[in-house]
Every structure is written in C-alpha cells, then in structure tokens.
N, C-alpha and C positions, 0 to 999 in steps of 0.2 A: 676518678676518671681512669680507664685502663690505659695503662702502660701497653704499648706492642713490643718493648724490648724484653718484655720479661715472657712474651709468650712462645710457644715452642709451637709455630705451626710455619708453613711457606705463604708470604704476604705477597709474592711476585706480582699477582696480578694487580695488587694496587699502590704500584710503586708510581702511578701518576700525583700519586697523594701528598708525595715526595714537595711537589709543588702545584697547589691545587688552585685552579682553573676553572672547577667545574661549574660553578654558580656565577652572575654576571660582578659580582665582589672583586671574582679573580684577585684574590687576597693572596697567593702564590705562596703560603705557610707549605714547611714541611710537617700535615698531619703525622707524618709516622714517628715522630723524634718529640713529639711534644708540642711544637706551636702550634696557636691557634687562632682561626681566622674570625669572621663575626657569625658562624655558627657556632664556634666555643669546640666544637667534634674534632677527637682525631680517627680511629678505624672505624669500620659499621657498626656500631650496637643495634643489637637489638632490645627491644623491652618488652614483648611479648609476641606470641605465635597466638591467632583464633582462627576460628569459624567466623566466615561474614553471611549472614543468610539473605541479606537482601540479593549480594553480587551471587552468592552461590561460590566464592571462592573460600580458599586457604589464605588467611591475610597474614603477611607480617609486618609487624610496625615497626620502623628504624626511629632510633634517637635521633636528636638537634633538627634544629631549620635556620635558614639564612635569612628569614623573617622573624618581627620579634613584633607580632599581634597583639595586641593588648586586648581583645575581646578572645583570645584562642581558649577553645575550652578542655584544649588538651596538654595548655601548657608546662606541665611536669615531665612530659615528653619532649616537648619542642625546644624546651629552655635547657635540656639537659647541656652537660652538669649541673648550671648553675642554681637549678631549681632545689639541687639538694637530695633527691630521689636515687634510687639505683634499682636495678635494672635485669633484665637478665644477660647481658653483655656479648663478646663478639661471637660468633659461633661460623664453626667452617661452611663452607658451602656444601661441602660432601655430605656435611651430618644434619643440616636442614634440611636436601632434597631427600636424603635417608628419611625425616620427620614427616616429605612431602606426601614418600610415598606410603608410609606407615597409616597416614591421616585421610589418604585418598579411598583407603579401601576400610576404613571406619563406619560402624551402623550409623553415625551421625552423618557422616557425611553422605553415606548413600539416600538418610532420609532428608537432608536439603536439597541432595542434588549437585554436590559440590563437582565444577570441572573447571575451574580455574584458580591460581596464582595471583594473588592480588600485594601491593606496596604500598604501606602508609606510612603516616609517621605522626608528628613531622613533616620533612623530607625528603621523601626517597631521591630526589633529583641530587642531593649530595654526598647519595652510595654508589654512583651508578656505576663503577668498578665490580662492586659488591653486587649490584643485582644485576651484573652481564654473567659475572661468576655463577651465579642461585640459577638462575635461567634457561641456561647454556645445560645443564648439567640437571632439570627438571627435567626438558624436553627429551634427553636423550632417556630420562624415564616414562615419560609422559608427552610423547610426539606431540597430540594434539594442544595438549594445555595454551590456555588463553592463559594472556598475562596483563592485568589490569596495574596501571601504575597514577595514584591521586597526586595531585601538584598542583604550586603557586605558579608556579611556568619561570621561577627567573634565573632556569638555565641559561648558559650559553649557547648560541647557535649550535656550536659543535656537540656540548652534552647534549641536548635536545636532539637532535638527528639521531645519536648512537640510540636513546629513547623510543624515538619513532621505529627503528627497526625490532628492538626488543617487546614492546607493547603493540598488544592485541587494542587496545582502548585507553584512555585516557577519562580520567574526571578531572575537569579542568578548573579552575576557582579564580575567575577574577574579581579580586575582593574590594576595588574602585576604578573610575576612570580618571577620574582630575587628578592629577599630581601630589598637591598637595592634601586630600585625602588619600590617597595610596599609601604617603609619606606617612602622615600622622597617624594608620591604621598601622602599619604594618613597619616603619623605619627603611625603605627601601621605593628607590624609582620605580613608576609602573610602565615607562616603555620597554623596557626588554620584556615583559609578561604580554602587555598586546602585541609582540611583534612574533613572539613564539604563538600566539592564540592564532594567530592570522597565519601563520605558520602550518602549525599542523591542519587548520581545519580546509586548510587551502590546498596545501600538496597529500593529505590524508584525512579526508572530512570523515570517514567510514571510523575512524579511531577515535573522533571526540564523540565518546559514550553523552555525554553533558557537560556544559558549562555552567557552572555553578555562583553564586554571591548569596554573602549570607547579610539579611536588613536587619541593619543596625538605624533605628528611629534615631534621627537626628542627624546620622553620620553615613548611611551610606543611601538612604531610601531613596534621596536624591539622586544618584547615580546608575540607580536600577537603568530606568530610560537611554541615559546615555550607553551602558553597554550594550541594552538591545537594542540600540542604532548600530552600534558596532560589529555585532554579531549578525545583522539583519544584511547587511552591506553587502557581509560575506556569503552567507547564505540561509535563507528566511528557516530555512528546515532544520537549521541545528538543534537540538535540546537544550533550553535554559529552564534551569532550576532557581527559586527563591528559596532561601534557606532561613526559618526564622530564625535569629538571631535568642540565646538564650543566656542569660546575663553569669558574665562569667572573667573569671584572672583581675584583669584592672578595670575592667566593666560590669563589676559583679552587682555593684548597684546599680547598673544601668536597665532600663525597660527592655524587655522584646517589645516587639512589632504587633499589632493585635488582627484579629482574624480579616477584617477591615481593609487594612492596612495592607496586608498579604493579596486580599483579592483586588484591592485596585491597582496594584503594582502587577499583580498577573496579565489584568486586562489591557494595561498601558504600554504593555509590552506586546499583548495581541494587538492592538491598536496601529502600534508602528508597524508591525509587518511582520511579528512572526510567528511558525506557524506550531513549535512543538514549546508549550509552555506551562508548567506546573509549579508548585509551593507546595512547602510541608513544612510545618509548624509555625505556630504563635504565640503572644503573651495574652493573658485571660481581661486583661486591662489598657485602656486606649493610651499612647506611649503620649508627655506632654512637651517632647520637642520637635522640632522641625527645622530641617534641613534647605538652606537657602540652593539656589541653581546652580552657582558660582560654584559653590565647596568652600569660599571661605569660613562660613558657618560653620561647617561640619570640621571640619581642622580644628576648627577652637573647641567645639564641644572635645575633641579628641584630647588637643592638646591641656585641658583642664585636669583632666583625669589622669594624664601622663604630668603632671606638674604632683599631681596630689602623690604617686606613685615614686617621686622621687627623679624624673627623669626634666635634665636642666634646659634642653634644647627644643627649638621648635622654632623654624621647622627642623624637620628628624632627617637625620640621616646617620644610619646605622653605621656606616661603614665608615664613615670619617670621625667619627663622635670617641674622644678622649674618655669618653669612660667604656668603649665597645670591651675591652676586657674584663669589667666589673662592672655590668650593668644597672642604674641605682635603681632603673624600673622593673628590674629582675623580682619577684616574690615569691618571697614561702608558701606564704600563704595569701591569697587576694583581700583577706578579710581584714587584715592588719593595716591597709591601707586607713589614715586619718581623712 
C-alpha cells in the first residue's frame, strides 16, 4: 500500500481525506497518515490508464470500492490492497492531463473518435478530490471534453452534487432493490444509492447516460422488475441496461443468465412502462435457480457462497462487521474457494 508520507508531491487538495466523509460509511479515517475505512484506500491509485471504444473515451481506472461484491469481476481492483495485486499507483494530476493530452491527439484515438474523460474503478466516487483535481486541469486543456464517471451511487449527498457538477454523464448501477439482497450482494445498505439514482435522474436526467444491473440467476433476476418500477416512476425514458451476469470472484461457479432469461427480463421491463431498454450478454446454458419475490431467497443463495468464502455474517454489513479490516471473504484467488 503507498505511503503518502514518503512522497514528495503537494496533497493539498485532498486534505478532506484527512477525514473522509465521502461515501455514505463516513468512516471519518484519516486516509493520508494510514487509517483505513471499509474501502481499505488511502490516496488515489491508479491501476491503469486505456482506450474505451464503446464511450469513445480516455478511461482511467482508480483502486478500491466501498462495496465488496462478491460477483465483481474486477475485484483485484476493487479489493485493492487486500486482493494482493499492485498497481500502477498515485500519479499527479499535472502528469495525467499531460498523458491526457499526449493520448488525445494519438492515431488510435483519432481512429475511435476519442473525445471524452472517462472514471472507473472501482470507485471513482471515493477519489473525488482526485478527479476534481484531473478535470479542472483537463478542460483547461481540453475546454470541451465530456467527463463520464461509472458508480454504485453510495456517495453522500454532498460528494454526489460536487459529482453532478464535474460529469458530463453518469453510468449508474443499481445492483438490487430489497435490502437485504443489496446487503448480501454487495455488504452495504441500498437506500443512499436509490436516493442518489432519484437524485440525479430528477434534478439532471440529461446525465444518467444508463442505469445499469447486472442478472445474477437466482439473486438478482428477481429484482430486475422492481427497479424498473423505480426507474419507471421517475421517468419511463431513462436507459436501463441488463448486464448478463458472468460468473466471477466468489460466484465463479455461479451460472449467467441464458439468452431466455435476458429477453424476458427485457420485455418485463417494457411491459411496466419503459420505454429505452436493452441487454448484452448471456450464459450458453438455462441457469437452475430461481429467485423468489421477497429477496429472501436470493440473500440465501448469496449468503451460501459468502459462508463458503469464509465471510461469518449475514445479514452483511460491511461497515460494522469485526473483520472490515481483514476481510475473510477477501480472495486471491476465487477458485480456492471449497
């Protein structure tokens, strides 16, 4: 894990880290000296710079998340440190938008068409110092540049807003509606993320590029319906994406969703009322569980697979849970799972 006292750059701008606030945890650690909250992060990392071709942006992916997913398929990122991985680590703001602008005027990027700034992770929602810093100091080389930022949404009011002003769009992921599948998916309450969802798509619907969930058979397929009631409430025209689910971390044996499956979740959601709705991908074989209405169903399926992974509670909560510093559900590897 980097040390900030050993590095020889000016941290001013993210002296709020001092006591961090930014995610709805508000675990109030001082990132900069070493403590750590239940993202495990003290300064920005980064772990890599690409090309995104679908957005047509310049993406950068930051380390850790205040969610700890068991189906994440990028968890060597999101789990950082704990996953054991390293990285390419913090880098100034100066010398990213220097990279920004180095990458803009690239034969690649002229031949995707690249004209945006793009933030993954992770989650970017717990740099957001960091990406006021990158931003600020893009546009002044790159006036127009859009800035796309991907998130779970479980800012704080306050970080969310400073969010909304910085982003051109948002891809937004809400990954269940019932409680206690939100919990047992991810170890973290779902009402601060539908209150941010309603949030943005109500005072800046123009910025939620898509709302996203990814089917999880068994665990979250159920729950499709209910968010596009939720979604629908707010306004029928949003973009909801179905994201097949592809078995991965502490779900590595778990099924995707089958082509099937993908389109009747599409329709059902046309069904209810809305009107911008798509899927992209599936698993080649029909998945053999099912998700009862409730979500108590889907919590147990969850919580079985967090039992086998070594993780002792359930229901989950990340943020109060005696092992949040040494996570037992933490792995190296997914496949070491008994």
């Amino acid at each position: 894990m980097l040390d900030c006292e050993v590095l020889d750059m000016n941290l001013n701008y993210l002296n709020e880290l001092k006591a961090c606030t930014l995610c709805e945890w508000r675990c109030n650690v001082d990132r900069l000296s070493g403590e750590r909250g239940v993202c495990r992060v003290g300064v920005p990392e980064i772990a890599y710079t690409s090309f995104a071709y679908v957005l047509k942006s310049y993406s950068i992916t930051l380390l850790g998340c205040c969610f700890r997913c068991i189906y994440c398929n990028a968890y060597r990122i999101s789990q950082y440190p704990d996953a054991g991985w390293t990285y390419r680590g913090y880098s100034e703001p100066e010398d990213i938008v220097n990279e920004l602008r180095i990458a803009l005027g690239s034969p690649i990027a002229k031949k995707i068409g690249t004209y945006r700034l793009s933030f993954t992770g992770g989650e970017p929602s717990i740099h957001t110092p960091y990406i006021g810093a990158v931003v600020d100091k893009a546009r002044e080389v790159a006036p127009g540049i859009e800035v796309g930022i991907a998130t779970n949404g479980f800012s704080t009011r306050r970080t969310l807003k400073r969010l909304m002003v910085l982003a051109s769009y948002f891809n937004f992921e809400i990954k269940a509606f019932d409680g206690i599948v939100h919990e047992a998916l991810t170890g973290a309450p779902v009402e601060p993320v539908l209150r941010n969802a309603e949030l943005v798509a109500t005072k800046n619907p123009e910025k939620i590029r898509v709302f996203r969930t990814v089917v999880v058979p068994g665990i979250t397929d159920a729950q499709i319906p209910k968010i596009a009631e939720f979604i629908k409430d707010i306004d029928p025209a949003i973009p909801y994406r179905l994201i097949g689910f592809r078995p991965s971390y502490i779900l590595y044996y778990h099924p995707g969703p089958s082509k099937h499956m993908m389109q009747r979740l599409e329709k059902a959601c046309r069904d209810i009322g809305l009107k911008n709705v798509d899927f992209s991908g599936y698993y080649p074989i029909n998945a053999p569980v099912k998700a009862d209405n409730t979500g108590a169903d889907a919590a147990q399926v969850a919580a079985k697979y967090l039992e086998s992974a070594g993780c002792p509670t359930h229901p989950r909560n990340c943020g109060k849970c005696m092992f949040k510093d040494k996570c037992k559900a933490t792995l190296m590897e997914p496949w070491l799972v008994k």
